[in-house]
N, C-alpha and C positions, 0 to 999 in steps of 0.2 A: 548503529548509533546507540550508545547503550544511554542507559535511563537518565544519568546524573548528567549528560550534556544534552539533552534534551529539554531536563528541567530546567537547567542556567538560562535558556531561550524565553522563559517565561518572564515577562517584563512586567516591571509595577503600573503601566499605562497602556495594560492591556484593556479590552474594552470588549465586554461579553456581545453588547451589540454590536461593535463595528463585525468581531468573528463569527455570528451568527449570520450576518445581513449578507456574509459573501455566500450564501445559500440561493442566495433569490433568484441567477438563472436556471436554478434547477427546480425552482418552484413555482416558478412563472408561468409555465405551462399548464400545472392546476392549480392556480390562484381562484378560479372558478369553483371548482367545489369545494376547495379548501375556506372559503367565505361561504360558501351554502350552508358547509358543515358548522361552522362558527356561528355564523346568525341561530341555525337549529340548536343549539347549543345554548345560547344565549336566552334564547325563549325556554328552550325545558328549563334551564335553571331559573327565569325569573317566574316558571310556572309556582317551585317552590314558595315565592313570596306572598302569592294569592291565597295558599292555605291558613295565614296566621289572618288573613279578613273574614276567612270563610268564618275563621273559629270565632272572632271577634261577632261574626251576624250571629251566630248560633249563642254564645253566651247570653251575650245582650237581650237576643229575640227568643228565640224557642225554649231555651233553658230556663231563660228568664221567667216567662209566660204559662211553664209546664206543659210545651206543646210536643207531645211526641212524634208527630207525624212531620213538623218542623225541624227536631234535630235528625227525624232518619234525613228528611230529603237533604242537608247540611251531611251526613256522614256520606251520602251520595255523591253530593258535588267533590268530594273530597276524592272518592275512590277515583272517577273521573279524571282528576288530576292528576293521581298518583301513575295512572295508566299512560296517560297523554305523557308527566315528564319520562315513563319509561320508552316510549316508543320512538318519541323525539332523539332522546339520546343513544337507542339503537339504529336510529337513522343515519342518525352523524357519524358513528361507527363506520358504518356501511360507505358512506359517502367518502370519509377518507381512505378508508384500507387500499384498495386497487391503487390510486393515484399515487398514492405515497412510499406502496411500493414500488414503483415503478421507478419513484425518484430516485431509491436505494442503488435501482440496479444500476440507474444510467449512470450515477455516481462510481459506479463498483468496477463499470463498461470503462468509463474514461480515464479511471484510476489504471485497470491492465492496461486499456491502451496506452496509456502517454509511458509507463514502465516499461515497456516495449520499445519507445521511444527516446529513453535518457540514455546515456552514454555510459560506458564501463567504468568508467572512474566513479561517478555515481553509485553504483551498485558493486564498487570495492569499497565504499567509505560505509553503505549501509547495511544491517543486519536485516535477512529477510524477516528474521521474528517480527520485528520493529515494522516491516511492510503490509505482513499478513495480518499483524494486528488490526491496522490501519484499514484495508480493504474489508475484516469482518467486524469485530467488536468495534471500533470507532463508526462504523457506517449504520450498525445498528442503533447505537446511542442518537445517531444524527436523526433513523429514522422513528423512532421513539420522541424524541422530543417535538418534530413536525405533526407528528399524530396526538400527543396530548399536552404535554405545557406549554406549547404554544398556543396550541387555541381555548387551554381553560386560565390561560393568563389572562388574555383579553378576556373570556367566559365569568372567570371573579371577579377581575376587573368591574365589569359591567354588574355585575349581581350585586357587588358590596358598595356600590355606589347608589343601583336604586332601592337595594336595604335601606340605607340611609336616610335615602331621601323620605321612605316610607317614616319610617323612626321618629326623624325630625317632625315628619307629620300628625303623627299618633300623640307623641309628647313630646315639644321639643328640650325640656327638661332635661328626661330620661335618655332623651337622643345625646345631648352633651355629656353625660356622666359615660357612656360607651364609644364616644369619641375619644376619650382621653388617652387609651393606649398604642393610640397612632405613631405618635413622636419616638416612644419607645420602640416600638417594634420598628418603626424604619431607621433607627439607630441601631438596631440587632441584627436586621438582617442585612445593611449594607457591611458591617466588621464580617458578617457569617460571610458575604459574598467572596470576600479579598481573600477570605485567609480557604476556603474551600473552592477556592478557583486554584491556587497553587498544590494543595492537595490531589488534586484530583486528576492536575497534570501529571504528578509524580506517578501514581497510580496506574493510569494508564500506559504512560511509558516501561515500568514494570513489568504491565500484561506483555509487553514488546517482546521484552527483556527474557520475562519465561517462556514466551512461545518460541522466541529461538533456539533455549537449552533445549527445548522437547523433539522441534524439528530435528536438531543436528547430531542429535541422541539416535533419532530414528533413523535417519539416513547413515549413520555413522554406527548402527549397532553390533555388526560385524567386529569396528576396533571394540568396540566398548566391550563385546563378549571373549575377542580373541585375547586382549591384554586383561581379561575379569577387571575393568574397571566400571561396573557396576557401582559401587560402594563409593566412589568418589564423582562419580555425575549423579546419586542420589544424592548423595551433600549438597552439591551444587545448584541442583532443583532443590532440596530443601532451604537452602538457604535465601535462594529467588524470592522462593513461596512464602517463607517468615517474612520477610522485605514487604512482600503485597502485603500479606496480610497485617503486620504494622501500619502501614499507608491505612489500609479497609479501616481498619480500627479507628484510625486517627479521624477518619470521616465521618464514623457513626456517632464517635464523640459530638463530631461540630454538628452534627445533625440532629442527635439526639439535646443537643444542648439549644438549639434556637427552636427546635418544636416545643420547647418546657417552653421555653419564655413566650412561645407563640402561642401556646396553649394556655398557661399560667395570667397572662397580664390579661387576654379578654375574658376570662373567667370569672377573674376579680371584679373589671366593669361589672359584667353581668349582676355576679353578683348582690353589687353596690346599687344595681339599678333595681333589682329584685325587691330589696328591703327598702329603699327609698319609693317604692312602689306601691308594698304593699300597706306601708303606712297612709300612704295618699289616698290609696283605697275606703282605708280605714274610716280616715278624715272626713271621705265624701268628696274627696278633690278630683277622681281619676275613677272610671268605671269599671268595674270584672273586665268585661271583655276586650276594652282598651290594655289595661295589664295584661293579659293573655294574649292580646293579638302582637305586644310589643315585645314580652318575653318569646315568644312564638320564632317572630320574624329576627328578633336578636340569635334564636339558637339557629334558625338555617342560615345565618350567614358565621356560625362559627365552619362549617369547613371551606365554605372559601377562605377564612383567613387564616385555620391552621396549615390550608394546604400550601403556603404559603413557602414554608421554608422546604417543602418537600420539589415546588416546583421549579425554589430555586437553586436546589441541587442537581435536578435533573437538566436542567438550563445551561448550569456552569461545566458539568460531564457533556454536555453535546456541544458548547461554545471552546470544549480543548479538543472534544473529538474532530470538529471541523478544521482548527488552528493545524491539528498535527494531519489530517487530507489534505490540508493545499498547503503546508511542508514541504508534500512532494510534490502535488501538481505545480507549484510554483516555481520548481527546479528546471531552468531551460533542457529542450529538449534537444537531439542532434540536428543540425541543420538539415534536410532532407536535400536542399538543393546543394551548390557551391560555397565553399566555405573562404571567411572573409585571409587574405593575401598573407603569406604565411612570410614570418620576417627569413631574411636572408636567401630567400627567394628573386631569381633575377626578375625584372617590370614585374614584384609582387606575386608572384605565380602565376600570371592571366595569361603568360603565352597557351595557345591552342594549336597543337602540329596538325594537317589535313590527315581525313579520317584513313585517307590509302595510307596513310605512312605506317610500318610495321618497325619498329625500335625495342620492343621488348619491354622489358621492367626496369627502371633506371632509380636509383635514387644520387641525388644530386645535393652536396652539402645537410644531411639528415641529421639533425641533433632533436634527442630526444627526453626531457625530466618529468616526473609524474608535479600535476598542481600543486599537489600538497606536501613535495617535498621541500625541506629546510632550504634559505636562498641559496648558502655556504655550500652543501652539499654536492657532487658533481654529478655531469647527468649522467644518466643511464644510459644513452646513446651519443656520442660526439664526433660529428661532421663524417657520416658516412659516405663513400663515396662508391658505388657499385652499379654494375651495367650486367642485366642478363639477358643476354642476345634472344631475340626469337627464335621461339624452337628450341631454345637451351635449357637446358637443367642444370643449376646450381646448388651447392648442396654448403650447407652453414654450418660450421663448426666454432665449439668455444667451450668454456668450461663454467663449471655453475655462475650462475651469476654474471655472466659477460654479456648479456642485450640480447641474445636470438630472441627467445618468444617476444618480446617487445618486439621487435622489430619487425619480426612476423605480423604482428595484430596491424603495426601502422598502414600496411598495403590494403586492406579494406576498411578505413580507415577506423576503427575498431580504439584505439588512440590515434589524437593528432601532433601531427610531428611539432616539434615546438617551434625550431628553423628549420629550413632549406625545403626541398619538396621531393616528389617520389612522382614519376610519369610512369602513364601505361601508353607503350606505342605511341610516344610525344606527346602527349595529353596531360598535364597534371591533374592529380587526383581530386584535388581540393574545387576543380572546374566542375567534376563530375554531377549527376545525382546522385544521392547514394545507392536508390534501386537498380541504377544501369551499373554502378563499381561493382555491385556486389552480384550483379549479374555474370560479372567478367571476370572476377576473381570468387575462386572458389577457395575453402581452408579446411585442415583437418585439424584438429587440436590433438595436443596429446594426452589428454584428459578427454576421452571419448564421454558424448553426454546424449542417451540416447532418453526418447521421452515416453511415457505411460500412452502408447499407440499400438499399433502392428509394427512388426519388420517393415511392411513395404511404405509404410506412411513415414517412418523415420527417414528412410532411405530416397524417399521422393522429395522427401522436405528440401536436399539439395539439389534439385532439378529446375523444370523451366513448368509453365504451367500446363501446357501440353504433354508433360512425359507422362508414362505410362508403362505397359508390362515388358514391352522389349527392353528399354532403357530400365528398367528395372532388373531385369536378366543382364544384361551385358553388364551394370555397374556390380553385380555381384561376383559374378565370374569374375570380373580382375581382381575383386579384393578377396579373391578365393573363398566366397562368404555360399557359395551358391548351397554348398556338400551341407554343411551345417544344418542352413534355415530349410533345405526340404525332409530332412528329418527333422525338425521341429512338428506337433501337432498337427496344426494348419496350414506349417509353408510359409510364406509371407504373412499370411494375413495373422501370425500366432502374435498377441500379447506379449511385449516384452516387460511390461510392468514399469515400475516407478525406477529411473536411472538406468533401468536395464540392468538391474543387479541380478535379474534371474540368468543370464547370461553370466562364461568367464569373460575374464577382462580380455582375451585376444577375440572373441567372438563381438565384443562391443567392439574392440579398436577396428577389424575388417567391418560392419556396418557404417561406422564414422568414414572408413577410408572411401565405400561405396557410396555412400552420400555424397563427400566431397566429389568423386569422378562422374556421379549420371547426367549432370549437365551438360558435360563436354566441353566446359569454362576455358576462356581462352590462356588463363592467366590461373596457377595453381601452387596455392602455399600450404604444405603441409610439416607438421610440428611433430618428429619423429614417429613419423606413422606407423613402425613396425614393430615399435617399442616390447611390446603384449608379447606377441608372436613365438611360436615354437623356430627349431633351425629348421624344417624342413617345410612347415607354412610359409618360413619367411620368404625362401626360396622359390616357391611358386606364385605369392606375391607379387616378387619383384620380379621375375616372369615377366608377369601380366601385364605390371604397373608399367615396365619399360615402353610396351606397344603405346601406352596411355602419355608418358610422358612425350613419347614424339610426335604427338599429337597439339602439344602444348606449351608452354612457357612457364616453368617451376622452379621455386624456391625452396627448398628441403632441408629442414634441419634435420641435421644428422651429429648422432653419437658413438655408429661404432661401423666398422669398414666397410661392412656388409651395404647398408644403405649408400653411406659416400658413391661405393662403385655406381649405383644407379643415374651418378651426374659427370654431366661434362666437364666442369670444372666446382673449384671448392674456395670458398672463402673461408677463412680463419677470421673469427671475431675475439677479439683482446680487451678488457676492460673499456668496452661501449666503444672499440672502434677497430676498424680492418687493419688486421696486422698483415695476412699476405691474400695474394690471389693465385690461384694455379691448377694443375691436376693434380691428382690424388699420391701419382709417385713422384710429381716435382717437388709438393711439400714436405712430403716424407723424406727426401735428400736434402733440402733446402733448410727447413724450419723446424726445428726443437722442441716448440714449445707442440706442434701439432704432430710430430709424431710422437711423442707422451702422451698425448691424446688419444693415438690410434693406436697405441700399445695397451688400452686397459687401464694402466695406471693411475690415468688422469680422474679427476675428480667427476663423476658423470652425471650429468644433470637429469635427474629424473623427475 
């Protein structure tokens, strides 16, 4: 999701508090020291406002008097204070940090989890840059903001209120004249709010935006070195990075611009109160240490109010940071259970065949369009109709573009068919749970994706929770993986790194292939699985695989004759629908367009 449609989301009736307040079940938990820390808080800083009385007794009294021993015990009580407000406010410290990060994480916890749990369409519409953003930089901003502007909001809050009250008490003259730039500053900082709440959106969604060039740079550095385009994905990154930093700019401006007037307008009071002061003095109307204890307590409440615009920067960065976390947390997740009655489906899809019944893989009227394509447009899959006998192998042919891997994904239901439905052994799939379908169907992609683990933890990954070292051996040996990984290092347990690029690509596609098989799933779709392969790897492969497939119920795309042969029969798929059914030398005398296919010539989908 790149930056500039993320920004359109940003609505003029957004509401810093409604987006912050949806934080509260993750803070509810330490609502308790998060108020400890707040009240200690509240005390060290109204300890500051006791020093401008201190100074007030010492003028009047000791100075006054020429008592030395008066103004030490006066610089005493002082030091005192000074100690108390630091200890207090390294308390508060202490009292937030653990809790609060803890809130980070469990935010960071449910963020992976529920990503785990959206659907593929989902994470084909989104940039992971834009996600990873989200999970680190937005989740720090969120934790940043619960550990300090939110509680020295309420903290100035409460200090510049009983300044005041002090104020009005000393003089309340002098207290009116330092009233007066309230009106303005709350008219500067709600314009600073509006227009540095949209900023700030922008901004972040950028951080999205570059962290994806940088990810897919890295994982992709291979093309970027083997075609030397170095010099155009540095453009590119530069280009990002002007953008941010345009954005950063545009922020310091509004920030640097409401701290003057935050700084500027109570200065002025002061000021004004300073001279209108010291004339009163002069007069005989207002005492030394009344002026001093009221200039005093007027300077410790200047950073509560400059920090004002500071706080409310950091307020508006964690009120977008939150908005763009439940973005996604508020993206339905896959239904875990049965999914609701798919149209075109006979009584809705809810027929349930008895568990003894064995029918294979059926799909029955399948039609398939992605969500977000145009209505006009035609689907990508239209009214399939295909039966794979138990125990059979099927093997899918078609040309770029014609619906296999689609088709492929809908049997675990990976996408949901849009009409008609798909049975396992008389069962619709949509009845299932998803952990039992996917217990029962196994897949290999043809884009093998293996992960920053060992060989055998990749390779377990598609297992049952019990497998172990045998099923780890036997799923190797069929995908002739065994030769390789014991010359690796370690063996199994060797590091295959991030993607498995330390690996070639037929050393990653035999791991994917062994994943998919050490289950021993009843139900088994693989997406030209020997694609990588040498000719005489491929050959002891499909060996192995053969033993494996009659074990099983499989669906096999396939693109060139070598695989075909491994299935009992072969469908041809034609612009998102079945054009024949048969064996491999029925179609080859029968159909045209599939044996151009199996002559090479054909357009081959890789």
């Amino acid at each position: 999701m790149p930056a500039e449609q993320a920004v359109a989301k940003d609505s003029p009736d957004r509401s810093t508090v409604r987006s912050l307040s949806r934080l509260w079940p993750y803070v509810r938990p330490v609502r308790g020291r998060w108020a400890a820390a707040a009240v200690v808080a509240i005390v060290a800083s109204c300890l500051s406002l006791v020093i401008p009385l201190v100074l007030k007794w010492m003028v009047d009294g000791p100075v006054a008097a020429r008592d030395p021993g008066g103004v030490w015990r006066g610089a005493l009580y002082l030091l005192l204070l000074g100690i108390a407000e630091a200890v207090l406010f390294g308390f508060r410290r202490w009292l937030v940090a653990r809790p609060l990060a803890g809130v980070e994480a469990r935010m960071r916890a449910d963020l992976y989890r529920h990503l785990q749990r959206l659907p593929i369409a989902f994470h084909d519409r989104w940039a992971s840059g834009q996600l990873l953003s989200r999970g680190t930089t937005d989740l720090m901003l969120v934790r940043m903001f619960l550990a300090f502007p939110l509680t020295f909001m309420l903290v100035n809050g409460v200090t510049v209120l009983a300044g005041f009250v002090l104020l009005l008490g000393q003089d309340w003259t002098l207290g009116l004249v330092l009233l007066t730039p309230v009106i303005p500053l709350v008219v500067a900082c709600s314009l600073f709010e509006t227009k540095y709440a949209v900023v700030a959106r922008r901004a972040q969604d950028q951080v999205g935006d570059l962290t994806t060039v940088v990810e897919e740079s890295v994982l992709g550095i291979r093309i970027v070195k083997g075609f030397g385009r170095h010099r155009s994905q540095a453009l590119a990154f530069r280009e990002l990075a002007e953008r941010l930093r345009s954005t950063e700019l545009v922020k310091a401006r509004l920030l640097a611009g409401v701290w003057a007037l935050i700084t500027i307008i109570p200065e002025l009071a002061i000021g004004a109160a300073l001279v209108l002061g010291t004339v009163r003095v002069a007069d005989g109307d207002l005492s030394a240490g009344t002026l001093v204890a009221f200039l005093s307590t007027a300077l410790a409440l200047r950073w509560p109010v400059e920090s004002i615009g500071f706080l409310l920067a950091m307020s508006q960065e964690a009120a977008t940071a939150t908005e763009r976390y439940f973005e996604v947390m508020d993206e339905p997740e896959e239904a875990s259970g049965p999914a609701s009655p798919v149209a075109g489906a006979p009584d809705g899809g809810r027929e349930r065949a008895p568990d003894a019944v064995r029918d294979g893989l059926r799909f029955e009227g399948v039609s398939f369009r992605y969500p977000d394509a145009d209505a006009d447009a035609p689907a990508v899959l239209d009214r399939i109709d295909l039966h794979i006998r138990p125990g059979e192998t099927l093997a899918l042919v078609g040309g770029t573009g014609s619906g296999k891997t689609t088709l492929t994904a809908l049997v675990p239901r990976l996408h949901e068919a849009t009409d008609g439905r798909i049975l396992l052994d008389g069962e619709d799939i949509t009845l299932m749970e998803r952990e039992r379908l996917r217990a029962l169907v196994s897949v290999a992609f043809e884009e093998p994706t293996l992960f920053s683990a060992s060989v055998g933890e990749n390779v377990l990954m598609g297992g049952t929770e019990g497998a172990g070292e045998a099923e780890l051996r036997r799923a190797l040996g069929v995908a002739q993986a065994d030769g390789f990984v014991a010359a690796l290092p370690q063996g199994t347990a060797t590091q295959v790194g991030e993607q498995g690029l330390s690996l070639s690509g037929g050393q990653r596609q035999r791991l994917a292939l062994a994943r998919a098989v050490v289950g021993r799933p009843r139900f088994l779709v693989l997406d030209d699985p020997l694609s990588a392969l040498d000719v005489h790897t491929e050959a002891l492969v499909e060996a192995a695989l053969r033993e494996v497939l009659r074990e099983t119920t499989a669906l096999v795309v396939a693109h060139r004759p070598s695989t075909v042969m491994l299935a009992d029969r072969v469908a041809l798929l034609s612009r998102g629908r079945i054009a024949a059914v048969g064996t491999h030398h029925e179609l080859l005398r029968s159909n045209a367009e599939y044996a151009w296919l199996m002559s090479g010539e054909g357009d081959e989908e890789r």
